[in-house]
C-alpha positions in Angstrom: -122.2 11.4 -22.6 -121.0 13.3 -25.9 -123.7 14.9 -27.5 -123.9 15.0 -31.6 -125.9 17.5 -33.6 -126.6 16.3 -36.8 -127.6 18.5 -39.4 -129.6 17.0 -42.6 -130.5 14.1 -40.8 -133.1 13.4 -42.7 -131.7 13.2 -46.2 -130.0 11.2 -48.4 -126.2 10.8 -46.2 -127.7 11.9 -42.9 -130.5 9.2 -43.0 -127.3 6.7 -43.4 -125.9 8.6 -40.4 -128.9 8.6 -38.2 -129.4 4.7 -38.9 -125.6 4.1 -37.7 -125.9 5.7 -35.0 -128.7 3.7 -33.5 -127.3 2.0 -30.6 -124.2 4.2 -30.5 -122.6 5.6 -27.1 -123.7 9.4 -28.5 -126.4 11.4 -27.7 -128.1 12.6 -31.2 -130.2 15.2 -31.6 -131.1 15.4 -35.1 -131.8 18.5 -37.2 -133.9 18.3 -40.6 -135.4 21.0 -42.5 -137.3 19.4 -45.1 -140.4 17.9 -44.1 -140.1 15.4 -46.5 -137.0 14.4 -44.3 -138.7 15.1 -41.2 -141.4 12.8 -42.2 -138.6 9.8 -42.6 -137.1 10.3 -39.8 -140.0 9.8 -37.5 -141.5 7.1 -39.8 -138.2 5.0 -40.8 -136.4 5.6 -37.4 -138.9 6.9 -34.8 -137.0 10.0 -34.3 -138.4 13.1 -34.0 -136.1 16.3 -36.0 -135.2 19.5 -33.7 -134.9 22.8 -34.4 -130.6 23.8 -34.7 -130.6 26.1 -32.1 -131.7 23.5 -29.8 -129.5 20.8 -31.1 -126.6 23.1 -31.2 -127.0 24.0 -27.3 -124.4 22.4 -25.8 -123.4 20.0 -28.6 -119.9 18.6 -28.6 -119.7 17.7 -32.2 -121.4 19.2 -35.1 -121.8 16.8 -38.1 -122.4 18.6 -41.3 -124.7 15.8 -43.3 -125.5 18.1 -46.4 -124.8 18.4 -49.9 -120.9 20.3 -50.8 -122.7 23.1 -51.9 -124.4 24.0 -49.0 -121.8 23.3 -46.4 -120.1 27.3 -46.7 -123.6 28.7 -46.3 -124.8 26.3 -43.3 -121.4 26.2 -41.1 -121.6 30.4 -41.5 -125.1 30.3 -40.1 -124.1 28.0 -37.0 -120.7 30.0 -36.5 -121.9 31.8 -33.2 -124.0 29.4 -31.9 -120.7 27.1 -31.7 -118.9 27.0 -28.6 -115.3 27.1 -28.5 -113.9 23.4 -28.6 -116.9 21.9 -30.5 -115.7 20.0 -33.2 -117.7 19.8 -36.5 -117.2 16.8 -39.1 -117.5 17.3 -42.3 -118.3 14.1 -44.6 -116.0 15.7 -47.8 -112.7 17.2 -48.1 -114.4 19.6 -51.0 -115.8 21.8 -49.0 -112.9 22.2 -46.5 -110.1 22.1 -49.2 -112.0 25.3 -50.8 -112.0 27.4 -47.3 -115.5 27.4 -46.6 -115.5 26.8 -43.2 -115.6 29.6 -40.8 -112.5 31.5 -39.7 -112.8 29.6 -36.1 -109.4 28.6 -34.6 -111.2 27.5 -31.5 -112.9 25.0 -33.0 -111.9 21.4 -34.3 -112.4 20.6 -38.1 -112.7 16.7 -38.6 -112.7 15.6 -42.3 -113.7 11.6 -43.1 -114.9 10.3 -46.1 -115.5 6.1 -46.9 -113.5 4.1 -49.7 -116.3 2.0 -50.1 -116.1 -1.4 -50.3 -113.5 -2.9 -52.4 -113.9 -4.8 -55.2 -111.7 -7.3 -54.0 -113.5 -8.5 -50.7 -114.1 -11.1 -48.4 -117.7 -10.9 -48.5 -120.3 -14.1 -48.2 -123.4 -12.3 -47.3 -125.2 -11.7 -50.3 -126.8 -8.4 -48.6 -122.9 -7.4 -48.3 -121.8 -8.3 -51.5 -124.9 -5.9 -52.8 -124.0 -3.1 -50.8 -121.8 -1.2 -53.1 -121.6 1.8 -51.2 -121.3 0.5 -47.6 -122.0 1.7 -44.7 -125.0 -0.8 -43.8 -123.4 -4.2 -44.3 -120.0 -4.3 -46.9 -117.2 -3.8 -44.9 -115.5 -0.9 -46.3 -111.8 1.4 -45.3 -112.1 4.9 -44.5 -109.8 8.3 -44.8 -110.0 11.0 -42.3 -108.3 13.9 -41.8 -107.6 16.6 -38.4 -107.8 20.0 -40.6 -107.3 21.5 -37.4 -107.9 21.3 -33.4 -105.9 19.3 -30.4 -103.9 16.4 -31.9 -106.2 14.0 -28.9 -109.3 14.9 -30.9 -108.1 12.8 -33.8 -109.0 9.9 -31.7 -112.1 11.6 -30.8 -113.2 12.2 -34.3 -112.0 8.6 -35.6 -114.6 7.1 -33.2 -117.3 8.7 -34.7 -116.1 8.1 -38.4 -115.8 4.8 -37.5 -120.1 4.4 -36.5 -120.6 7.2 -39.9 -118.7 4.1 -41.8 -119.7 1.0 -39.8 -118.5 -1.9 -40.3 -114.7 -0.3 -41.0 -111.9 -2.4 -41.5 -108.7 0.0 -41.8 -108.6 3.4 -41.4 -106.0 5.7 -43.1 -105.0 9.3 -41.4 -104.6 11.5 -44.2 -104.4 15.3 -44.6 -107.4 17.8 -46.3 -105.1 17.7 -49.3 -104.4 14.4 -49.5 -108.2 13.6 -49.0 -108.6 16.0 -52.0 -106.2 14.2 -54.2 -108.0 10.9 -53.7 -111.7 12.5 -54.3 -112.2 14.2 -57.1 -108.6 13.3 -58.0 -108.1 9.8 -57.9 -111.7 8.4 -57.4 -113.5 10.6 -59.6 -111.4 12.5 -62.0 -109.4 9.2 -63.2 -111.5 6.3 -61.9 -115.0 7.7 -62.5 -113.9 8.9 -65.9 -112.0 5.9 -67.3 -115.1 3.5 -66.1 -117.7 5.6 -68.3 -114.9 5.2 -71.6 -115.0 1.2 -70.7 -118.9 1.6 -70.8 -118.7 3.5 -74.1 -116.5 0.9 -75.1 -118.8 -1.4 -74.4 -122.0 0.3 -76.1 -119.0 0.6 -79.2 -118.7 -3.3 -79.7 -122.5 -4.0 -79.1 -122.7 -1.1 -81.7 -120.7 -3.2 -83.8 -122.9 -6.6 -83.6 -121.4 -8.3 -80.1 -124.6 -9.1 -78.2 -124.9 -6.5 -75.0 -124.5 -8.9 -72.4 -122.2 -11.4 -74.0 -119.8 -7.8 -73.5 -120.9 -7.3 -70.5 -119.6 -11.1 -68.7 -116.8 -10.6 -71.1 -115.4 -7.2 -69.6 -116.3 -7.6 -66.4 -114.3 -10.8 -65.8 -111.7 -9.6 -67.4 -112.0 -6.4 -65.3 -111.4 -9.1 -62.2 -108.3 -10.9 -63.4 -106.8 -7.6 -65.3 -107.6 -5.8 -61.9 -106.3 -8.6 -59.8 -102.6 -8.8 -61.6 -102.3 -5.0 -62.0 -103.1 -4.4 -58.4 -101.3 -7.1 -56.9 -104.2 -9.3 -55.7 -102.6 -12.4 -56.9 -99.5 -13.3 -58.7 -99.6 -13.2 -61.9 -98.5 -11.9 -65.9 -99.8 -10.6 -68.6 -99.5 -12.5 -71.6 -97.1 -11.1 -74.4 -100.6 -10.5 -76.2 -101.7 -8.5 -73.8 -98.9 -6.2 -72.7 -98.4 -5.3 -76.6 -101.9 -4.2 -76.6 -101.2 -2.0 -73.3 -98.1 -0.4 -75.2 -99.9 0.9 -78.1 -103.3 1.0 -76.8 -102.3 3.8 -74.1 -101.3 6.1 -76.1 -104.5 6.4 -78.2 -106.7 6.5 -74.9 -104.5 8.7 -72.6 -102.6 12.1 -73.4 -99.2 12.2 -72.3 -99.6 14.9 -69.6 -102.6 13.6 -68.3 -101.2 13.0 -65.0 -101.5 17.0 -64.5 -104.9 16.2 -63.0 -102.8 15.7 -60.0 -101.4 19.1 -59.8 -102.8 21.4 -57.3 -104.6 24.3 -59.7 -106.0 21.5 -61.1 -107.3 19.7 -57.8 -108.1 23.5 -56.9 -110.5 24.1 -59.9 -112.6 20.9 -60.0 -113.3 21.6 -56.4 -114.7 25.2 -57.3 -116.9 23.2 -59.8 -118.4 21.2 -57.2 -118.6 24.1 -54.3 
């Protein structure tokens, strides 16, 4: 039977992990340092946190559960005890995408990382349609990445992703810098960004007498049918109305070169801001 060692087990993604992996065809030996963490574990789950030297003996996969900023310092401090052909997942391209893994061509680097579930859904459950993040009961895609290692352990690694993620429906092969042009790029930089101007907008009109949620129901529907033409969910066109107010209201909100988020410095520096 594979055996995982998952560090931060206990905390805020590796609780998610050890939960998934319940039940799973893995042997987990789970690695906390907090005792805070330690505490849930064995209180929430029933499991009982290891030291990393013991979890590391032997391990076949690695799972790096901890915060971007850590992952440099922790992977250098488990270097040696690593045989070669262990692969370690990482659950962020960030960290990866900055080179601060080890220097270990013998070992396999697996990056994943969930979409979350989409706005447009199939969801009746109401606990699904209330997990926003997934990973318990939303369906949700996922991204992963081979940064390097045997092409079989793609498989390998997309077996686990798939429990990390549970329940996935697709699941999208990308590269590291792919992964890094969808998060911060895409997701965070554009997506992230634009959402908290809508909420300002919102805050602007209240501001201006409209009751709060009276905007509220009236932006998010319209985020639903606006979303749902724009992104091909249904058939559909704007009115004449609309499309005039998307000609001259882009301009105000967007500079014209800001698609130079995209380019790699850029990707490059908001990852050192993170790391």
């Amino acid at each position: 039977m594979t055996t995982i060692a998952l560090l931060g087990a206990g905390g805020k993604m590796g609780y998610r992990l050890s939960t998934n992996f319940r039940g799973s065809p893995y042997t987990v030996r789970h690695v906390e340092v907090s005792e805070a963490g330690r505490e849930r574990l064995k209180t929430g789950l029933g499991f009982d946190a290891v030291s990393a030297d013991a979890a590391l003996d032997g391990a076949d996969i690695v799972i790096l559960a901890v915060p971007d900023t850590h992952i440099g310092k922790v992977a250098a401090d488990i270097e040696s005890k690593l045989a070669p052909g262990t692969m370690v997942i990482v659950l962020d391209a960030a960290a990866p995408f900055a080179g601060h893994l080890p220097n270990r061509p013998d070992l396999t680097y697996f990056v994943t990382h969930p979409c979350h579930p989409p706005i447009f859904n199939d969801e009746t459950d109401m606990a699904a349609k209330k997990d926003y993040f997934g990973g318990v009961k939303a369906k949700q895609h996922m991204v992963s990445a081979l940064m390097q290692g045997p092409e079989a352990d793609y498989a390998k690694g997309e077996a686990v992703a798939k429990i990390i993620w549970a329940p996935v429906m697709r699941s999208h092969r990308v590269t590291v810098e792919q992964m890094a042009l969808l998060e911060p790029g895409l997701s965070e930089t554009v997506c992230a960004s634009l959402l908290v101007v809508m909420k300002e907008a919102v805050d602007e009109v209240v501001a201006r007498g409209v009751d709060q949620q009276a905007a509220l129901d009236f932006l998010l529907g319209h985020m639903n049918v606006l979303g749902a033409v724009i992104f091909g969910e249904t058939k559909g066109v704007f009115s004449d109305a609309c499309n005039k107010a998307i000609e001259f209201g882009k301009p105000v909100l967007m500079r014209d070169d800001w698609k130079r988020v995209f380019e790699p410095e850029e990707i490059a520096a908001s990852i050192r801001r993170i790391t």
